[in-house]
N, C-alpha and C positions, 0 to 999 in steps of 0.2 A: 645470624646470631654473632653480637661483635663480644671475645672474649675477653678485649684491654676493656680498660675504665676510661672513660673521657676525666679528662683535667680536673673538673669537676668531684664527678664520680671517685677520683684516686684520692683529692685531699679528704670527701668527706670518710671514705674509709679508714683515710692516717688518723683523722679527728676519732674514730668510733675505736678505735685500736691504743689511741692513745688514754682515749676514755678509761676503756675497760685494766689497759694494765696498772692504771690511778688507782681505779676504786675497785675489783674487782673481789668477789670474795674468798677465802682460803681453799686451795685443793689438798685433796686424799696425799699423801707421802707415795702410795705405790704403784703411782705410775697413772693408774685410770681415772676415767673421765669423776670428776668432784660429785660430790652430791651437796646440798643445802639438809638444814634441818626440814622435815615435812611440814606443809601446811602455812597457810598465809599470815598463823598468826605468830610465829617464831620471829625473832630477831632479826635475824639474820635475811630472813625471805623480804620483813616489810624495810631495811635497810634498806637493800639492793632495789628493789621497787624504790620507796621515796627516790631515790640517787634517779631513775628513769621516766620514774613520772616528772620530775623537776625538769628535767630536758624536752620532756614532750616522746620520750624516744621506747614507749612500750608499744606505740604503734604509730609508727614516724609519720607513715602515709595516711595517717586520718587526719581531717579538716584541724587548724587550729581549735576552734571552739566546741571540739565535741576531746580536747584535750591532749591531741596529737600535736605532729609537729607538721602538719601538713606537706610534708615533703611528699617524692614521688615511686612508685613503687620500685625502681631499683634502687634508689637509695634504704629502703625499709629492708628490702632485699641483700645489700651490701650490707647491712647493718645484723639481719637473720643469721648470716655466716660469718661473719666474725666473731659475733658471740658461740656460733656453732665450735667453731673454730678453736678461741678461746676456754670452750667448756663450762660458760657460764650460759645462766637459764634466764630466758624472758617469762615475768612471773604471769604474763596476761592468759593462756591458758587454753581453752576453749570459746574466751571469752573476744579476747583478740585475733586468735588466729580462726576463728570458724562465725560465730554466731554478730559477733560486732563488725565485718566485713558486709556480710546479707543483710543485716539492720540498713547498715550505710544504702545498698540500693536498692532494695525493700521497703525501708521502711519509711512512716510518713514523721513528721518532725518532733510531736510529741513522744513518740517513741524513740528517737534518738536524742532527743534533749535527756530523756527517764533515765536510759540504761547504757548509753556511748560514755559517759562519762565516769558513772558507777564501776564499770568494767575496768576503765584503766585504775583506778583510785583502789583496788583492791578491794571495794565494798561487796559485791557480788559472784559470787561463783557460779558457771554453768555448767551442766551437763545436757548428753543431748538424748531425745527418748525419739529413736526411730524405730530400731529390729523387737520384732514380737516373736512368741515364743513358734507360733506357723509361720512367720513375715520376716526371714533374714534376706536370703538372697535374692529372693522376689520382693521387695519390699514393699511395690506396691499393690499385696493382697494384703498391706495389713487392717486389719477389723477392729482397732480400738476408734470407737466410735464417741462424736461429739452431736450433740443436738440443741438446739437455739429454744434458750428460753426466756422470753425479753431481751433483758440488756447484757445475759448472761450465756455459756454455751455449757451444758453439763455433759461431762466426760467421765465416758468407764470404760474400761480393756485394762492392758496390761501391757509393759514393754520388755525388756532382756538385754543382757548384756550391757547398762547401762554405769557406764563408765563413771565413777566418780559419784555417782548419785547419791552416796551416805555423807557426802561434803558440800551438796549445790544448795543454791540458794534459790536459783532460777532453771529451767529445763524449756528446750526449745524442741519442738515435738511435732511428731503428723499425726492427725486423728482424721478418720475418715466423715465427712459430713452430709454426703451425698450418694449411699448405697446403690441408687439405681443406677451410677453415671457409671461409664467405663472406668476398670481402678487406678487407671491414672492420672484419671482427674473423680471431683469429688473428696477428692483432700484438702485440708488447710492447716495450715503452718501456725502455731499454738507457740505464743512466749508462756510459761506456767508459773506461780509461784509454789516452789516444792513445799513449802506450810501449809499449803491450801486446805482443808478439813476433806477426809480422804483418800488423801495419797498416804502410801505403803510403802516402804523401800524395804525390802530383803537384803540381807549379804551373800551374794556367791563367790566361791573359794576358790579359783582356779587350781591347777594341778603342777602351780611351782609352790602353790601356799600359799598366795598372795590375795589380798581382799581389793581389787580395781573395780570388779562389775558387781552389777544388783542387777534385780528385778526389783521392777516399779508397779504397783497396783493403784488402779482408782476405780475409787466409788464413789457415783454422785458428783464429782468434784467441778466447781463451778470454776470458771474461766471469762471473765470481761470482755467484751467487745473487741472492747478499746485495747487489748493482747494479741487480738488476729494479726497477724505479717503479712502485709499484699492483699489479693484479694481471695475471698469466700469459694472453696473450690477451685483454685489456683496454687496447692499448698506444695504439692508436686516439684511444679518447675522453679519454685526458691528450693524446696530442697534439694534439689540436685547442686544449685549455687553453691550450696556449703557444703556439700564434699566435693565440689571442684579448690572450694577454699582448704579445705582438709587435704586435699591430694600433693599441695603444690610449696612444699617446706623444705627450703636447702637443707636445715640441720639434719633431716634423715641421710643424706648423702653423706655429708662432712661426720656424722655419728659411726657410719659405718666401718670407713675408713679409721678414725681413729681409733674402733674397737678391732680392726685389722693389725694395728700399730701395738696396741698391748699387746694382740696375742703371740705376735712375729718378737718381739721383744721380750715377752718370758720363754718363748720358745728357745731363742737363742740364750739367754741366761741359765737354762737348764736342761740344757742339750745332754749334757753328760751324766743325768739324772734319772734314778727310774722314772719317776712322774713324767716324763716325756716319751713317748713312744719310739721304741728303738727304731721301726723297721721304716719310719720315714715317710710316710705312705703320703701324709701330710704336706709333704713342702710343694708338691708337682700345685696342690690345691689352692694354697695359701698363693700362688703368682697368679690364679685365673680368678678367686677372688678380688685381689688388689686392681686387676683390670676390668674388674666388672662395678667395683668401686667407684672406679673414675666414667664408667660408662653412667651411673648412679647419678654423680656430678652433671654431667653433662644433660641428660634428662632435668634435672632441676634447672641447669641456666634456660634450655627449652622454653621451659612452661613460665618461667619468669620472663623471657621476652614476647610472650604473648602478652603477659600482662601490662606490660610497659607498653604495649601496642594499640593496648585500651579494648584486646576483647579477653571473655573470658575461657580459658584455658578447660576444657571438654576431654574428647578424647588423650588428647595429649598428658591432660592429669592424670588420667586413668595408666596410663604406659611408666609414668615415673611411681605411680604407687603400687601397680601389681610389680614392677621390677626392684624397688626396693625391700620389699615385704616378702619378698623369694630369695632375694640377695640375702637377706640378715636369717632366713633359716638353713641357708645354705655356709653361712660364716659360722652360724652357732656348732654347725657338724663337723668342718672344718676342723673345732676348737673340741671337740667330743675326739677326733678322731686324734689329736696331737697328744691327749693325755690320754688315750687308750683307758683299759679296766679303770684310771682315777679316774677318770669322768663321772663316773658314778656314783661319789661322794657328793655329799648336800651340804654337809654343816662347815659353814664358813669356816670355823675356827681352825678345823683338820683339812679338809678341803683344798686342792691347787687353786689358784687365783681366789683364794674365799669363796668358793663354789661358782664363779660367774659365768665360768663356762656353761657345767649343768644347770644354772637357773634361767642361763639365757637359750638353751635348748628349749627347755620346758615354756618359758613363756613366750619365744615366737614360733609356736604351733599356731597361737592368735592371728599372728599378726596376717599373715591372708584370709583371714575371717572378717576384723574389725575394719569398718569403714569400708564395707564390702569385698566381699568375696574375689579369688582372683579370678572365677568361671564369670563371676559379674563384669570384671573388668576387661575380660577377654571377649566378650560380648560387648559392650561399649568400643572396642578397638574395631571388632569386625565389623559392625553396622552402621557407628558414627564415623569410625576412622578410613574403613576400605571400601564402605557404602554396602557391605557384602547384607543379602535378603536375609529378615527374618525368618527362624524355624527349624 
């Protein structure tokens, strides 16, 4: 793992750095990481988009013609963190980083001509329909079933925890097609359109308040041929593809760290404050944090020079996503423990840091959930990574 940049690699970083501090869009006054208006159809989001589509650079590393900039993946890679970095957002989504990656070596040409394109241009949104309400951490018991009928496959079950699903446009999905086969295989990989006559999306409310997941219901709902991904009972082994693609994102590292940086920073601004806990308990934490931050980092350059090596990043993904997703609930306490009894306020207005600390408590309880469990991931480490027996 080389950690300089070849020659190359450093201008185009000064080029991507110099970019963003041109156009980049307005940050918060108090300190943390910006946010944009929500949703693709705000100003502000499809701004910054045209500004990236026009460069090719919402997903550098895809082909020219499917509207990248066909660069190479550490350049996309250098490109991931400095945005990370800078606090601005690449608006491609699920779209770019999960489902348009697996299209690429998945999929066959009329399907990447259809929706490689659509995804960067902002036309399409995805979401993704894997965990069932019996099928999260064992995922592949899951029993939402598909059956072939002519040119068409009709699908019923139901999915969980579907991220985004009251926004998508499209949803990439396993459905089982093959009961008798062993349940890791007898799956296939389903593009869907969420209009389709049928589908149901619910809203569920997480326990910060916030509306992110649904349940997905289908009845009847027919699904095209010509929407299969790979091949018929092979739906499996692409999916695991896209959360190796999901596992392997500098900005979780570079995100964490700078949510270290607020907190050490209001800490010290209000040292001499009640709202900050007298007894200190805090600071010994906040240093094994900051070093565990940078351990964060390094996991990410990892799994990034697999990819630049030209295989796909497995086990190794699984080790930067269960140790981030333990990191960031281990920060969030960290930040509960500095503001003692205030932690416990919710409403922004009254609230230390506008409530970020408690909201970020609350919703990464998730985050060793989503995108697989970390008993998942620690099972992927033991069996892919140390060869260690099933059972």
């Amino acid at each position: 793992m080389e950690f300089r940049d070849t020659e190359s690699q450093g201008a185009w970083r000064k080029e991507v750095h110099s970019f963003i501090k041109a156009e980049r869009p307005g940050a918060d006054g108090d300190g943390a990481p910006p946010t944009m208006e929500e949703g693709p159809e705000s100003s502000a989001f499809k701004q910054w988009r045209g500004k990236l589509a026009a460069k090719g650079w919402i997903a550098p590393a895809w082909p020219k013609e499917y509207g990248g900039a066909g660069l190479g993946v550490m350049e996309q890679f250098i490109l991931n963190e400095e945005f990370a970095e800078a606090r601005v957002m690449n608006p491609g989504g699920m779209g770019t980083s999960m489902i348009g990656p697996t299209i690429i070596i998945h999929g066959n040409e009329d399907q990447k001509k259809e929706h490689l394109g659509a995804i960067l241009r902002g036309e399409v949104r995805w979401c993704q329909g894997y965990s069932e309400p019996g099928s999260g951490s064992d995922l592949a018991s899951l029993q939402t079933r598909a059956v072939r009928d002519g040119d068409d496959w009709v699908i019923n079950g139901q999915k969980i925890w579907t991220s985004g699903a009251h926004m998508a446009d499209m949803m990439f999905m396993l459905a089982r097609t093959d009961p008798d086969a062993p349940k890791h295989r007898g799956i296939t990989y389903f593009l869907m359109d969420m209009k389709s006559p049928g589908v149901t999306v619910r809203p569920l409310i997480n326990m910060a308040d916030g509306h992110a997941f649904n349940e997905v219901f289908f009845e009847d709902v027919r699904v095209p041929q010509r929407n299969v991904l790979g091949e018929v009972n092979r739906g499996w082994y692409i999916g695991t593809t896209t959360l190796d693609f999901e596992r392997s994102m500098i900005g979780n590292a570079v995100g964490q760290r700078q949510t270290l940086e607020y907190y050490i920073r209001y800490a010290k601004e209000h040292a001499n404050e009640p709202v900050v806990n007298s007894t200190r308990t805090w600071r010994g934490e906040f240093a094994d944090r900051w070093i565990e931050a940078g351990t964060a980092k390094m996991l990410s350059y990892h799994v990034v020079t697999l990819q630049a090596s030209g295989r796909v990043p497995n086990h190794e993904a699984s080790i930067a996503k269960l140790f981030n997703t333990e990191l960031s609930q281990r920060i969030a306490r960290t930040a509960m423990k500095l503001l003692g009894t205030h932690g416990q306020l919710r409403d922004p207005k009254t609230a230390p840091m506008k409530a970020r600390a408690s909201g970020s408590y609350l919703q990464t309880v998730a985050s060793t959930i989503a995108g697989g469990t970390s008993e998942v991931q620690r099972g992927i480490v033991a069996t892919r990574g140390l060869g260690l027996p099933r059972g």
